[in-house]
Backbone as CSV, one residue per row, in Angstrom:
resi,resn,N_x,N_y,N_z,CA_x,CA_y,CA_z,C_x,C_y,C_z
1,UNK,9.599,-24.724,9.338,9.062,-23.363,9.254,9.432,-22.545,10.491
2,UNK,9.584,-23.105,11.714,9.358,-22.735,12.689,11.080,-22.195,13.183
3,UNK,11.752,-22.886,12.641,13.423,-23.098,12.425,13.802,-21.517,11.181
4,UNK,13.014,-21.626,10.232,13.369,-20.221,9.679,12.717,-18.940,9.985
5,UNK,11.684,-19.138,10.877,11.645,-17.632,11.720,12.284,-17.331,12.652
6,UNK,12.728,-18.371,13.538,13.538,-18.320,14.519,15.046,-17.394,13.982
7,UNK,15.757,-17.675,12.953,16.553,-17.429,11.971,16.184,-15.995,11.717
8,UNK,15.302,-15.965,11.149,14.681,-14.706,10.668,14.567,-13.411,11.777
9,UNK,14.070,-13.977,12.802,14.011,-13.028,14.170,15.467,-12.358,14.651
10,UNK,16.003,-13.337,14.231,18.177,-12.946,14.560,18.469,-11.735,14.367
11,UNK,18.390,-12.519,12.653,18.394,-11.303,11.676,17.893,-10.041,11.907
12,UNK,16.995,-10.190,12.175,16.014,-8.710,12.086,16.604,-8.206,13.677
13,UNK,16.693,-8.667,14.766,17.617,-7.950,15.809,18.319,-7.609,15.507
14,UNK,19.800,-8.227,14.810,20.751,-8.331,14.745,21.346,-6.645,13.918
15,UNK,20.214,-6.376,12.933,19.815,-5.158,12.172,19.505,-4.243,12.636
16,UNK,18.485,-4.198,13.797,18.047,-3.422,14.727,19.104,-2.723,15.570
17,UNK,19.586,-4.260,16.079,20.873,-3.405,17.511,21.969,-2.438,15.984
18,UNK,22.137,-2.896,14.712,22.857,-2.100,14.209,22.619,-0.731,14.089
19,UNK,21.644,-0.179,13.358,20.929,0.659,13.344,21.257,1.211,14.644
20,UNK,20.712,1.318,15.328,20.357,1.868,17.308,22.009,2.497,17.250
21,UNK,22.886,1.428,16.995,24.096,1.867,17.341,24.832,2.879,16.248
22,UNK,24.436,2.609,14.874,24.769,3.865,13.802,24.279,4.895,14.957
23,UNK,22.984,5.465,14.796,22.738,6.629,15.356,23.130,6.619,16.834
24,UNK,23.135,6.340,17.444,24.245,6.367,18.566,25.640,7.349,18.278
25,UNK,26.148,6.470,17.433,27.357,7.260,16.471,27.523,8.454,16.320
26,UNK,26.242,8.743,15.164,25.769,10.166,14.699,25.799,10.916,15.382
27,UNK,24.551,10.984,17.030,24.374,11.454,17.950,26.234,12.178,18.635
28,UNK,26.773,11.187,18.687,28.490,11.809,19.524,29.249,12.468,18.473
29,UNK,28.693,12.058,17.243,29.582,13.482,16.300,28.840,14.419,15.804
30,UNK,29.935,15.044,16.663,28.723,16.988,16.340,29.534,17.210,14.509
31,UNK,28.776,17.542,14.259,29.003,18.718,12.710,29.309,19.997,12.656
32,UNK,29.497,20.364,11.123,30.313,21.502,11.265,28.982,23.281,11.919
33,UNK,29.528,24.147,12.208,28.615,24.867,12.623,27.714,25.390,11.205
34,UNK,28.350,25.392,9.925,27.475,25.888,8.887,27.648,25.178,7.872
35,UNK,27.776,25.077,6.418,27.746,24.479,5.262,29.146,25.226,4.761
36,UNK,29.309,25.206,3.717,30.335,25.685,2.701,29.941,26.804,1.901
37,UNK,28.628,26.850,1.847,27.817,27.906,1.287,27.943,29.157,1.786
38,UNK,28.065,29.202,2.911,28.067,30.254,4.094,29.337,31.063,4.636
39,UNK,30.470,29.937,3.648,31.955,30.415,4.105,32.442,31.313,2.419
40,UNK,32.936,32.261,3.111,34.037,32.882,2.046,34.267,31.934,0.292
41,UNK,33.971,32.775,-0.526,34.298,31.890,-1.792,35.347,32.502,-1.643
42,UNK,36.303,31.612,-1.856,38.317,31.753,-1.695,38.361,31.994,-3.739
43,UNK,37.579,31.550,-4.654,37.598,31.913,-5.635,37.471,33.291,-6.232
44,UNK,36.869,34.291,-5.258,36.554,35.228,-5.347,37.602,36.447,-5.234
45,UNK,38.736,35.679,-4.343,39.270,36.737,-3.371,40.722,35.854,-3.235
46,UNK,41.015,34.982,-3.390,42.090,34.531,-3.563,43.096,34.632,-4.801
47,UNK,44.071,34.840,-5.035,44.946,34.783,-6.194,45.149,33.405,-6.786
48,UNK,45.203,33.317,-7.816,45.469,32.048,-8.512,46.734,31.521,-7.982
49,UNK,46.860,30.515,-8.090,48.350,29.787,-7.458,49.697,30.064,-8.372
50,UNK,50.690,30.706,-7.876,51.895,30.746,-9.344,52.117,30.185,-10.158
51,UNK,52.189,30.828,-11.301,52.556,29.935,-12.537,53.886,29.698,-12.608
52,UNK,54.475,28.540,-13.557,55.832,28.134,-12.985,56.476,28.969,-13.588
53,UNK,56.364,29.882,-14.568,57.731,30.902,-15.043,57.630,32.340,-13.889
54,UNK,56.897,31.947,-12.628,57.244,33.503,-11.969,58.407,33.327,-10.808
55,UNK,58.371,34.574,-11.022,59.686,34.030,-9.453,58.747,33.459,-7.727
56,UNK,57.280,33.847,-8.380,56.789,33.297,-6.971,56.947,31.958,-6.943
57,UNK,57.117,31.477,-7.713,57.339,30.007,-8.443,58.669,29.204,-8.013
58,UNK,59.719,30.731,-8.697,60.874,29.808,-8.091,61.044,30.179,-6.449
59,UNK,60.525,30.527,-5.461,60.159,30.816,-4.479,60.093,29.418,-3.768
60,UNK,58.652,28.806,-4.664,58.221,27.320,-4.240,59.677,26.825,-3.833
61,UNK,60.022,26.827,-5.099,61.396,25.799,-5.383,61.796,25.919,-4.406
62,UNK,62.681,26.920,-4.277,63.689,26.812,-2.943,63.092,26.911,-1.615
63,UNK,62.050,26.672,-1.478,60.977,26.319,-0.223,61.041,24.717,-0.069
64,UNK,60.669,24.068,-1.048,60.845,22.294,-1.340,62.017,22.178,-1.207
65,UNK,63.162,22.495,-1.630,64.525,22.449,-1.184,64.655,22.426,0.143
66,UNK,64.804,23.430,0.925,64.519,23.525,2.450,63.785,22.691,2.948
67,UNK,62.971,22.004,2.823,62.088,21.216,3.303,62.607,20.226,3.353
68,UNK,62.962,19.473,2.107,63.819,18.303,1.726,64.787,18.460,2.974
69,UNK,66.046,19.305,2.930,67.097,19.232,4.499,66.415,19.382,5.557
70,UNK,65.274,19.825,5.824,64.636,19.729,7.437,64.323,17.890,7.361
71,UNK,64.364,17.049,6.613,63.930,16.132,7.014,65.198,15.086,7.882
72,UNK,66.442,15.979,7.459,67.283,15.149,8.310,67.654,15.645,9.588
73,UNK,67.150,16.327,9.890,66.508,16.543,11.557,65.831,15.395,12.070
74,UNK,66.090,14.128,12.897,65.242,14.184,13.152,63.927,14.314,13.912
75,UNK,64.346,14.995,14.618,63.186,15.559,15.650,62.374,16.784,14.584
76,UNK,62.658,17.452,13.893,61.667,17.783,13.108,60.697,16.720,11.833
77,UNK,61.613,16.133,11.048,60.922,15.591,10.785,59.676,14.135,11.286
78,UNK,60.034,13.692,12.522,59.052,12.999,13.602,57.360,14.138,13.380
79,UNK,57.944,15.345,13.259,56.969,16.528,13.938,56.267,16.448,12.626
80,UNK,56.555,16.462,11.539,56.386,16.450,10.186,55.458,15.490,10.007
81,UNK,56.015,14.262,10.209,55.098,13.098,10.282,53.752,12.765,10.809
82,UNK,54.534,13.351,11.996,52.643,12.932,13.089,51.704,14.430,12.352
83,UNK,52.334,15.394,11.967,51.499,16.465,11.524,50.369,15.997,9.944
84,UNK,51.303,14.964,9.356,49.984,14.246,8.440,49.089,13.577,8.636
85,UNK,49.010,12.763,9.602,47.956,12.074,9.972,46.543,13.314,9.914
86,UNK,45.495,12.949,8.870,44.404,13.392,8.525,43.530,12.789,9.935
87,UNK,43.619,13.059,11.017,42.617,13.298,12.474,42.361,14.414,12.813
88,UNK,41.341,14.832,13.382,41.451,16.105,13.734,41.856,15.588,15.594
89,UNK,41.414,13.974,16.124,42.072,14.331,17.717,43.534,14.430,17.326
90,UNK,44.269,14.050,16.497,45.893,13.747,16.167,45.899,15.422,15.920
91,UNK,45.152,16.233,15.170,45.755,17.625,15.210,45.732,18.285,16.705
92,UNK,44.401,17.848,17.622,44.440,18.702,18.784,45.605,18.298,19.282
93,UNK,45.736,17.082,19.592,47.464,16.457,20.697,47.919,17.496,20.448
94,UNK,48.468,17.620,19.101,49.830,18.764,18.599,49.521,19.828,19.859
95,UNK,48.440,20.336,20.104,48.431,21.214,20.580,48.550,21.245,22.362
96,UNK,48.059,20.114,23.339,47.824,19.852,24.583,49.102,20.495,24.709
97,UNK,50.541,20.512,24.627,51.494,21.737,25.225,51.553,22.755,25.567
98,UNK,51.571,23.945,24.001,51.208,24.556,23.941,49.850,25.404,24.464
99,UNK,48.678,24.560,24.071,47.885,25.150,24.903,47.664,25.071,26.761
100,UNK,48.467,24.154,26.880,48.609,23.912,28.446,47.642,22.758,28.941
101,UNK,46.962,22.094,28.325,46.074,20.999,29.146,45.566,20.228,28.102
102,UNK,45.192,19.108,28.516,44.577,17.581,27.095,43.326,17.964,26.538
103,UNK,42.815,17.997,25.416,41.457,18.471,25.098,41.281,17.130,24.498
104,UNK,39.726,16.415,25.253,39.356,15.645,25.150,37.803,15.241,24.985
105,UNK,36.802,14.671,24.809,35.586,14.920,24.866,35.314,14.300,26.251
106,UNK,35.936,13.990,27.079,35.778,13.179,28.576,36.518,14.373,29.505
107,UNK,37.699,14.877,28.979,38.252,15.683,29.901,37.917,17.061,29.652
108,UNK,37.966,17.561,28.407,37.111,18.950,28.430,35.881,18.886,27.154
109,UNK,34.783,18.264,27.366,33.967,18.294,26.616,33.293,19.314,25.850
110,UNK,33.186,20.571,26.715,32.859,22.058,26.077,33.978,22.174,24.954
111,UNK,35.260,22.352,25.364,36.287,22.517,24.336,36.189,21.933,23.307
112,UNK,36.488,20.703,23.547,36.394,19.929,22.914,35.074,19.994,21.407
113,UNK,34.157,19.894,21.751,33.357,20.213,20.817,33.264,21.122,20.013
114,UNK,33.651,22.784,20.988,33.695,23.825,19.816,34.935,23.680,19.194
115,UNK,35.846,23.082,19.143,37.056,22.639,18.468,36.510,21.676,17.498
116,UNK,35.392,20.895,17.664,35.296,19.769,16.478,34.395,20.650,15.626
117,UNK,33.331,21.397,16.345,32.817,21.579,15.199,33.613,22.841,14.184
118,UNK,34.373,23.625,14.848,34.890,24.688,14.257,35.736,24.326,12.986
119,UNK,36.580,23.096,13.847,37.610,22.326,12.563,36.562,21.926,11.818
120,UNK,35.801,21.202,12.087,34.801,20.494,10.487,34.448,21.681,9.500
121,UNK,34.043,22.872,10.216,33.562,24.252,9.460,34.618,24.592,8.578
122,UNK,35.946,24.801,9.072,37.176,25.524,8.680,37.472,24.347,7.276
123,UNK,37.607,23.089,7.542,37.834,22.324,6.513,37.310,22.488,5.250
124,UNK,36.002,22.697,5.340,35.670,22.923,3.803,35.809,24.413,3.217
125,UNK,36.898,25.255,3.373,37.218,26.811,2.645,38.098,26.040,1.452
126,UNK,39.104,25.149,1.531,39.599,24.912,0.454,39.085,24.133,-0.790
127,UNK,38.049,23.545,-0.438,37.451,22.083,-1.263,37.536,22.818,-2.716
128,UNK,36.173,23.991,-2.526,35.701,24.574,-4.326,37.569,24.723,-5.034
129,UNK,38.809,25.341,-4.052,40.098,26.140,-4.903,40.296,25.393,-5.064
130,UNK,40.147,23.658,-4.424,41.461,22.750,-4.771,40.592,21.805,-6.239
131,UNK,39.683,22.011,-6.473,39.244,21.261,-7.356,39.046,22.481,-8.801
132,UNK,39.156,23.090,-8.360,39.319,24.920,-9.773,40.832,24.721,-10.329
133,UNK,41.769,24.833,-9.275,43.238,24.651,-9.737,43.381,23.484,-10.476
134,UNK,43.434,22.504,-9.110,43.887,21.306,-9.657,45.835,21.170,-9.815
135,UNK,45.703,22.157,-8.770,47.282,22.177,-8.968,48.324,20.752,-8.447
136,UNK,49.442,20.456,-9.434,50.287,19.481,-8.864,51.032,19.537,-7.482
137,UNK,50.789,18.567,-6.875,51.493,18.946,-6.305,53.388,18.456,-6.162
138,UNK,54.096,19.031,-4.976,55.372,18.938,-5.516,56.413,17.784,-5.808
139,UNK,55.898,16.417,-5.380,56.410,15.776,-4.986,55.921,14.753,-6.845
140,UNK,55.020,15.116,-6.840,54.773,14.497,-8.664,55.249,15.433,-9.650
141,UNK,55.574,17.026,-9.359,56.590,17.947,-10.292,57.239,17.414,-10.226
142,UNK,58.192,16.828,-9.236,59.941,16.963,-8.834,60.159,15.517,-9.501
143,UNK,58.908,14.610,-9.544,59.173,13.060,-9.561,59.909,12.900,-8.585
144,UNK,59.481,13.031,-7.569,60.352,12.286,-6.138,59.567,11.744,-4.945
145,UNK,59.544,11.146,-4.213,58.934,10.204,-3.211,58.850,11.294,-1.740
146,UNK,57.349,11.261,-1.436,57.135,12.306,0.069,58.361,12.045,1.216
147,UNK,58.375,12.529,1.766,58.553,11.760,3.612,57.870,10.635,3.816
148,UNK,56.730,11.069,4.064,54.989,10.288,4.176,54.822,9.486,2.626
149,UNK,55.318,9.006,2.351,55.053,7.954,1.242,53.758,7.320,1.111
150,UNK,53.218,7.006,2.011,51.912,6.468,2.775,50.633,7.575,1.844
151,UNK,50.912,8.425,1.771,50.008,9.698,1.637,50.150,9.924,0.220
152,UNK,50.606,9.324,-0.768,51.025,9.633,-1.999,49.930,9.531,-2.909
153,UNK,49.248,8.168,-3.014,48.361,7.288,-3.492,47.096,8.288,-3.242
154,UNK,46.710,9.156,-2.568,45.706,9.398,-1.746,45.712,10.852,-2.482
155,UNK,46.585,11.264,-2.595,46.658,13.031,-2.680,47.128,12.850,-4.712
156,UNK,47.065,12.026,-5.230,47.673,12.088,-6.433,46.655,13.239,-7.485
157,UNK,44.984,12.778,-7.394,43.752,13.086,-7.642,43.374,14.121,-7.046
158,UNK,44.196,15.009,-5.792,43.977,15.822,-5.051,44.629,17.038,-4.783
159,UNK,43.996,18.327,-6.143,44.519,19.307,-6.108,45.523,20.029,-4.953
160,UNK,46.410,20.457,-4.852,47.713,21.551,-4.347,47.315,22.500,-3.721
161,UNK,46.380,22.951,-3.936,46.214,24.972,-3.604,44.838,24.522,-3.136
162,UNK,44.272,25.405,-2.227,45.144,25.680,-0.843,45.409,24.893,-0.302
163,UNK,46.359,24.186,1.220,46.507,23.231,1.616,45.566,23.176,2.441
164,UNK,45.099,21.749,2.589,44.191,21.315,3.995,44.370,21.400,4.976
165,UNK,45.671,20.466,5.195,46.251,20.022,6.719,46.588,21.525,6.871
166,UNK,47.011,22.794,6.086,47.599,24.254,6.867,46.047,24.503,7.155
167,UNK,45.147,24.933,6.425,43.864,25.157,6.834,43.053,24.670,8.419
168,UNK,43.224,23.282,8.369,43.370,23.071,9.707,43.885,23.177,11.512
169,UNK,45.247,23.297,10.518,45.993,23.244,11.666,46.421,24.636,12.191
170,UNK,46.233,26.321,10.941,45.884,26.975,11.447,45.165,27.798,11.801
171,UNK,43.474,27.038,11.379,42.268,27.481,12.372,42.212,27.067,13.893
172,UNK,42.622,25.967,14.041,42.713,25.202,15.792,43.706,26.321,16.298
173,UNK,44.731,26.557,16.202,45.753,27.476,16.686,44.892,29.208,16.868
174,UNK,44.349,29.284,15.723,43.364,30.817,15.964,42.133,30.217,17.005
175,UNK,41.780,28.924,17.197,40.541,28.880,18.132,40.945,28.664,19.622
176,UNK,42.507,28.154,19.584,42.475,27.765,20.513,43.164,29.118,21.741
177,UNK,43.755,29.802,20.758,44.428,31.271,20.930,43.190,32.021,21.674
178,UNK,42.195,31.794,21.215,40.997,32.661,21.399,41.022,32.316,23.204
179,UNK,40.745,30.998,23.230,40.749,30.496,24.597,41.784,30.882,25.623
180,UNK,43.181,30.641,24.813,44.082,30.949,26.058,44.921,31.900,25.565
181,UNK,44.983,33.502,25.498,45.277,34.472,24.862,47.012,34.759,25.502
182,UNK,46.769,34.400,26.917,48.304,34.193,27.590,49.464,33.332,26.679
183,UNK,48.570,32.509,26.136,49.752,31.289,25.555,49.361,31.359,23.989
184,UNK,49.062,32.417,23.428,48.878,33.024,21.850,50.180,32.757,21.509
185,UNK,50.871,33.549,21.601,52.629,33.086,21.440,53.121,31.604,20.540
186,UNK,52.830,30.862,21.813,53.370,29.655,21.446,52.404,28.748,20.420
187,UNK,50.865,28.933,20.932,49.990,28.072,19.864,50.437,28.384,18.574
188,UNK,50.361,29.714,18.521,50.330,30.516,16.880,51.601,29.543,16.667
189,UNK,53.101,29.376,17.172,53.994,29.417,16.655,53.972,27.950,16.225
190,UNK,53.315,26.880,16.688,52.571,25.832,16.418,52.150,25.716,15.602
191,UNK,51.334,26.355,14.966,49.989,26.515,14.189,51.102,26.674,12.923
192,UNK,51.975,27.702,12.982,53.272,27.950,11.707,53.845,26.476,11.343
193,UNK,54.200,26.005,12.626,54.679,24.608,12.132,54.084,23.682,11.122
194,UNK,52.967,23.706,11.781,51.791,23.290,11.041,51.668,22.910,9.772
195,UNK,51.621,24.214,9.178,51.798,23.884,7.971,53.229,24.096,6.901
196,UNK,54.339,24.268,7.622,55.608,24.054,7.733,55.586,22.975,7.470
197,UNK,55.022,22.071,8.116,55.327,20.398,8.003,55.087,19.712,6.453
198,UNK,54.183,20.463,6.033,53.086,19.935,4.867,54.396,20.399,3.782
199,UNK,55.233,21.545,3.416,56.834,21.788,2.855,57.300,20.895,3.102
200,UNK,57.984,19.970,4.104,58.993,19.096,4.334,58.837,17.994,4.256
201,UNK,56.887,17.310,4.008,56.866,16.275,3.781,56.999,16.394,2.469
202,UNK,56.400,17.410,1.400,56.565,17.062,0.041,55.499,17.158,-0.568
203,UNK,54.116,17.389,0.632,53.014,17.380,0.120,52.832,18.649,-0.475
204,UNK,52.965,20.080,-0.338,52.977,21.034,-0.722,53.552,22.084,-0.952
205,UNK,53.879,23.106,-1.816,54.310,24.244,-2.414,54.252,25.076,-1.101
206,UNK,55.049,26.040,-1.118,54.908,27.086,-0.170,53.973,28.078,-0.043
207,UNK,53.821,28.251,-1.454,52.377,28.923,-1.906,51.243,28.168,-1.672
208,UNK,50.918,26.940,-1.784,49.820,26.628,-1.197,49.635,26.750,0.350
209,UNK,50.455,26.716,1.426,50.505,26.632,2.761,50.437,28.204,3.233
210,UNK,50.848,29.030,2.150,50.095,30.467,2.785,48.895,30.747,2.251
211,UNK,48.414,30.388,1.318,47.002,30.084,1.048,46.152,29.625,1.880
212,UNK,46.706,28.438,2.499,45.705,27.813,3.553,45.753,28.287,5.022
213,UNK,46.847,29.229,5.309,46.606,29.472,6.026,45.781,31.423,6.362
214,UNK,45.861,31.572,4.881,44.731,32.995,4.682,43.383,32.297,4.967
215,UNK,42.998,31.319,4.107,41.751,30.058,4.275,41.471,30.402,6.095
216,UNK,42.179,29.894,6.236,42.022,29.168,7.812,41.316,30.412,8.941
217,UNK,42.653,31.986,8.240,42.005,33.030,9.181,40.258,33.253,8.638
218,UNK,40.194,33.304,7.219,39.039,33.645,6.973,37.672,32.713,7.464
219,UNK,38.178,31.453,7.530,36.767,30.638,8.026,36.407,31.133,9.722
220,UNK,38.303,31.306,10.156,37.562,31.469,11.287,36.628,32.636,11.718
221,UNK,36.963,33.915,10.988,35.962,35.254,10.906,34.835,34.991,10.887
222,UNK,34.409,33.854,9.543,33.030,33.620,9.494,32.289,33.147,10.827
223,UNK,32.834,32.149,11.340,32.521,31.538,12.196,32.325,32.333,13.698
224,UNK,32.828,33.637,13.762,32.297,34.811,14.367,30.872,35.197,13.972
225,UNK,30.421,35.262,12.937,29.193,35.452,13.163,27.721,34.761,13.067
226,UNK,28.520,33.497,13.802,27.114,32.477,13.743,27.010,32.214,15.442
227,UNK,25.709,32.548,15.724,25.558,32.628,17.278,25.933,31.392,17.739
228,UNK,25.190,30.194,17.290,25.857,28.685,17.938,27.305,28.720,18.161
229,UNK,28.238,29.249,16.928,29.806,29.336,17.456,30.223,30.065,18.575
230,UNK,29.396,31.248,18.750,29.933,31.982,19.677,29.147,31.557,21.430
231,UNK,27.987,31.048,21.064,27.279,30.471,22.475,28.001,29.020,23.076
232,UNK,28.800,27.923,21.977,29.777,27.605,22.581,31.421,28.100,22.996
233,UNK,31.726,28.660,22.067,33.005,29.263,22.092,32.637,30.302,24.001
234,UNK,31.985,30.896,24.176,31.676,31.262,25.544,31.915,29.837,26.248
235,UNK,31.479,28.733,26.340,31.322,28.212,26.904,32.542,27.115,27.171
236,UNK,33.265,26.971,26.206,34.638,26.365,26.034,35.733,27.431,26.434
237,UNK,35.438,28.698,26.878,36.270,29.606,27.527,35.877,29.324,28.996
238,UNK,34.604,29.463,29.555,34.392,29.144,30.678,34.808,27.443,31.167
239,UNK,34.533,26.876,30.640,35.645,25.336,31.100,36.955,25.934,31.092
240,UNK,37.915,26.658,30.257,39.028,26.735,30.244,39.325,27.199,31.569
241,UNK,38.486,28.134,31.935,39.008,29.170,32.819,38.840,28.536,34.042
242,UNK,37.654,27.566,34.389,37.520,27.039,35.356,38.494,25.550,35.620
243,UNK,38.847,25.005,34.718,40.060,24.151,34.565,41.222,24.608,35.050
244,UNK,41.581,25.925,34.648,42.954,26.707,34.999,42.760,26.873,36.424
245,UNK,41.883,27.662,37.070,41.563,27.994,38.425,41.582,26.963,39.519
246,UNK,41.098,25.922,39.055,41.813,24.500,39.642,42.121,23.992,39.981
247,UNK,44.078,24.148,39.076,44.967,24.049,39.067,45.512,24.531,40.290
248,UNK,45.129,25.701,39.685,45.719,26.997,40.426,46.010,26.355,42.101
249,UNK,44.447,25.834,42.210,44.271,26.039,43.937,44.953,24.697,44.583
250,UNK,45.144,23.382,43.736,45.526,22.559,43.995,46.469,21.778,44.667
């Protein structure tokens, strides 16, 4: 008897320290600043995605074409690649150049955060269009195999219009622009790549990647008028600025 409480006591720690450490977890990931409820219905105000007898259509086409020859670059297509990885730290890297310094939750923690939560916010503008369409995407039209092959299996079930990864990648470029307005230029031109990449892997239409990136400006508007965004966004400017100054004196 004495042998199965002993047993029993394990257990029940063993559950405990789990628990403690889930929320632990929870606690270091911040969320998005609002719901989906609160953002732009893109159904409302968005155009339906081309139908295939328009010329916006054959547009796509010779967009996927182009894409297809950027992959024998390869220093673009490398860029292409790491641009799928579904992370949002793998989307900031893209950016530590461009924006001029590492955004990290150890090295700039202010930033850092209004960047996580902004991206989590910005992510859900496409969810309601991509499940309304349901559009193919190009690489199951064409019957032909991505770049990212890896990503195939995953996106088969997963409407076209608007794109994600552009949605993402160019809200961070509008947040991070905000921060360093000197180096707007180059983020933005980043941020284009962005979803440039999402064409050349195969994952998407050209029309979906300017979709997502109308998406992307509009979440970030919203996200102007919620005080928490803007009481950090102050505050991830003031790290910036005091990071730069720094430098400066160093």
């Amino acid at each position: 008897m004495k042998k199965n409480n002993f047993w029993m006591l394990i257990v029940i720690l063993l559950f405990c320290g789990m628990t403690v450490q889930a929320q632990d977890n929870e606690k270091k990931e911040p969320g998005p600043y609002m719901s989906a409820r609160h953002l732009p219905n893109m159904l409302k105000w968005l155009p339906a995605p081309p139908d295939t007898t328009s010329e916006e259509f054959v547009h796509d086409i010779m967009r996927y074409m182009w894409g297809k020859k950027q992959r024998l670059n390869p220093e673009r297509a490398a860029i292409a690649i790491r641009d799928a990885v579904w992370n949002i730290d793998s989307t900031l890297a893209e950016y530590f150049v461009p924006f001029g310094m590492e955004i990290s939750a150890e090295k700039t923690p202010d930033i850092y955060n209004y960047l996580i939560r902004s991206i989590k916010t910005c992510d859900q503008m496409g969810t309601r269009a991509k499940w309304f369409y349901r559009r193919k995407r190009p690489f199951m039209r064409m019957n032909e195999h991505m770049l990212t092959r890896n990503e195939e299996a995953g996106l088969v079930n997963n409407g076209s219009y608007p794109s994600g990864h552009t949605i993402r990648g160019w809200s961070a470029a509008l947040l991070l622009a905000e921060l360093n307005p000197a180096a707007a230029d180059t983020i933005l031109a980043r941020g284009m790549m962005y979803g440039d990449s999402r064409v050349i892997v195969g994952a998407h239409w050209q029309s979906d990647v300017d979709a997502g990136r109308l998406a992307g400006s509009a979440a970030v508007l919203a996200l102007h008028n919620n005080a928490e965004f803007l009481e950090d966004q102050a505050k991830a400017r003031a790290e910036f600025q005091r990071l730069t100054q720094a430098r400066k004196e160093e």
